[in-house]
C-alpha positions as CSV (number, residue, x, y, z in Angstrom):
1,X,112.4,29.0,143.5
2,X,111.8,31.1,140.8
3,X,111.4,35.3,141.4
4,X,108.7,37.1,138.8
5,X,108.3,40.5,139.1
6,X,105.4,42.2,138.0
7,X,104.5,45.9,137.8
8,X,101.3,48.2,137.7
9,X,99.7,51.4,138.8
10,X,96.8,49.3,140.5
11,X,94.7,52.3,141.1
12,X,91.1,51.2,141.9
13,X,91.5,47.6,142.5
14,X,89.5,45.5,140.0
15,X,89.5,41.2,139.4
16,X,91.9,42.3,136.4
17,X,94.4,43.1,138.4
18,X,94.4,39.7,140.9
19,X,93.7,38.1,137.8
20,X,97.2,39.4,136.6
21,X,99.0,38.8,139.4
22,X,97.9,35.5,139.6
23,X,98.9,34.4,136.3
24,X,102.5,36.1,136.5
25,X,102.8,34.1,139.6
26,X,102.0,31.0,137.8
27,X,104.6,31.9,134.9
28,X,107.3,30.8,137.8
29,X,105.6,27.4,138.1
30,X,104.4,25.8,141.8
31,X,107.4,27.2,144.1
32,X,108.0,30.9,142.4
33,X,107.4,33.8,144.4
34,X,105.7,37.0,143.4
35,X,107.4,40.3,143.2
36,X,105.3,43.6,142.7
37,X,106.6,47.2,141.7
38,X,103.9,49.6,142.2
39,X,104.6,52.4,140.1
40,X,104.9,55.9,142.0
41,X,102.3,59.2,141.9
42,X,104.9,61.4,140.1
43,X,105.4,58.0,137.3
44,X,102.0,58.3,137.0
45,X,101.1,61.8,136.5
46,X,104.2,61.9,133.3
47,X,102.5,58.7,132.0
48,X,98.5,58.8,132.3
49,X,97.2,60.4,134.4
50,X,97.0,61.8,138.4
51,X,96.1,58.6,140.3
52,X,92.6,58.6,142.4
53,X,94.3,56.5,144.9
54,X,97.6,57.8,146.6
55,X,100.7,55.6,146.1
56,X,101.0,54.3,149.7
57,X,97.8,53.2,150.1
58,X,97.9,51.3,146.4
59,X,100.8,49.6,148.1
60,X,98.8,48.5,151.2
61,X,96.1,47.0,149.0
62,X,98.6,45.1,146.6
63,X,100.6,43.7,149.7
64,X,97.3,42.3,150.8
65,X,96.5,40.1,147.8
66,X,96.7,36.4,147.9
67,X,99.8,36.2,145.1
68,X,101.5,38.7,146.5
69,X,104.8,37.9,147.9
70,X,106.7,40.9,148.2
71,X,105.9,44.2,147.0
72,X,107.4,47.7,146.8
73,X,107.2,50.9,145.1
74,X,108.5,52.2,142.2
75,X,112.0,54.2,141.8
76,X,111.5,57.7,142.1
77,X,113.9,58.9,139.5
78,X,112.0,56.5,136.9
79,X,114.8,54.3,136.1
80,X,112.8,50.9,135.6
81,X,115.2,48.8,135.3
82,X,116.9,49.7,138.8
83,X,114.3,48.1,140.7
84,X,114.8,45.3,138.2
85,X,118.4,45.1,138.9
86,X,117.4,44.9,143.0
87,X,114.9,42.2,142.8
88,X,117.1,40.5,140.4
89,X,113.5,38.7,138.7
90,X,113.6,35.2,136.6
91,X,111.0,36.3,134.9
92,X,109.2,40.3,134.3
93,X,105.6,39.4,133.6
94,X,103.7,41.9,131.3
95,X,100.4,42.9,131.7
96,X,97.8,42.0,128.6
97,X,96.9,45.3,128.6
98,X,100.0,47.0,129.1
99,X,101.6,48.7,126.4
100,X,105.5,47.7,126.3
101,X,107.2,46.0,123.8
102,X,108.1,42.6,124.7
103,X,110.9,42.2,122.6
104,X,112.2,45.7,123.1
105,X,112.0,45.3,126.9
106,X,113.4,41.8,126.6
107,X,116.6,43.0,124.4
108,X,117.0,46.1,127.3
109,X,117.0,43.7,129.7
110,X,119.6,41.4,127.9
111,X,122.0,44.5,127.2
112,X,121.9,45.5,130.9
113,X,123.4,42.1,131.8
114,X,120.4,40.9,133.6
115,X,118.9,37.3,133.7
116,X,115.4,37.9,132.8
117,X,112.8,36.7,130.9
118,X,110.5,38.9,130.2
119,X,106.9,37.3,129.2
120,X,103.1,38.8,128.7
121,X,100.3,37.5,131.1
122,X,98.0,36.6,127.7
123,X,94.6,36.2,129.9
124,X,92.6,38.9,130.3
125,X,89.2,39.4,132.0
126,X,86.8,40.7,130.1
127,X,84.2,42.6,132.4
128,X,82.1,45.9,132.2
129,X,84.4,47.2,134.4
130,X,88.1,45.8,133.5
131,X,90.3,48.7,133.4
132,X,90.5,51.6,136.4
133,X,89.6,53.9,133.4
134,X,86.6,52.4,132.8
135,X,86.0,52.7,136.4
136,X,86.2,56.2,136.6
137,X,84.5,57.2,133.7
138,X,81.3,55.2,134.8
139,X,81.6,57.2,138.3
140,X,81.9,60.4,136.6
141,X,78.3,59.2,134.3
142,X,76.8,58.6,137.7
143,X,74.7,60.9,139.8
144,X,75.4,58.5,143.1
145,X,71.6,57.4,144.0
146,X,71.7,54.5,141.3
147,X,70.8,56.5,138.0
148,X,73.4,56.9,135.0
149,X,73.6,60.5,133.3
150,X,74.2,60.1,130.0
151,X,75.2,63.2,129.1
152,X,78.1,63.8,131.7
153,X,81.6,63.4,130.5
């Protein structure tokens, strides 16, 4: 049995992100079993953004998805690769919209005496609404009884 491990903010669930999980799944072949870091509030807010959805309850959703194995949050301290050490992955599956490195990752991983592959999910679905961004920024053009305002940033 293979472990991936596979990390996100997965604030406002879309098909992208089970579409994701599914196919990092898949990179462990028929037996492999799914691991997913959901990255903390306070990782968020230094990175992108303030979440819309609160950390727990972004865990309670992921836990709930059909690839899901196992999943946990984040470090606090934002040290990556200590959750990385502790699930001890075959394989760290990257997002195809995510915005690390492969190789980089891969030759931190390497220098820190871990076993891991690291490999980027290449499918991505292309939708109206693919990213939590996009998400948000539609809900912000929206005046909630159907009609879209343009002008509304």
């Amino acid at each position: 049995m293979k472990k991936v491990m596979a990390t996100g903010t997965f604030d406002l669930l879309h098909p992208g992100h089970g579409i994701y999980l599914e196919c990092a799944k898949q990179l462990g072949g028929d037996d492999a079993k799914l691991y997913v870091v959901v990255a903390r509030d306070s990782t968020v807010k230094k990175r992108k953004r303030v979440p819309i959805v609160d950390e727990n309850q972004r865990l309670k959703l992921i836990q709930m998805l059909k690839p899901v194995d196992v999943a946990v949050l984040g470090n606090e301290n934002g040290d990556f690769f200590k959750i990385v050490e502790e699930i001890n992955p075959d394989i760290i599956a990257i997002g195809p919209d995510q915005n690390h490195d492969v190789e980089k990752l891969q030759e931190t991983v390497n220098k820190r005496g871990l076993k891991a592959k690291v490999e980027r999910v290449t499918y991505y679905h292309h939708a109206e609404l693919d990213s939590s961004c996009k998400i948000i920024k539609k809900i912000k053009r929206t005046d909630f009884k159907g009609k879209i305002l343009d002008n509304c940033e």
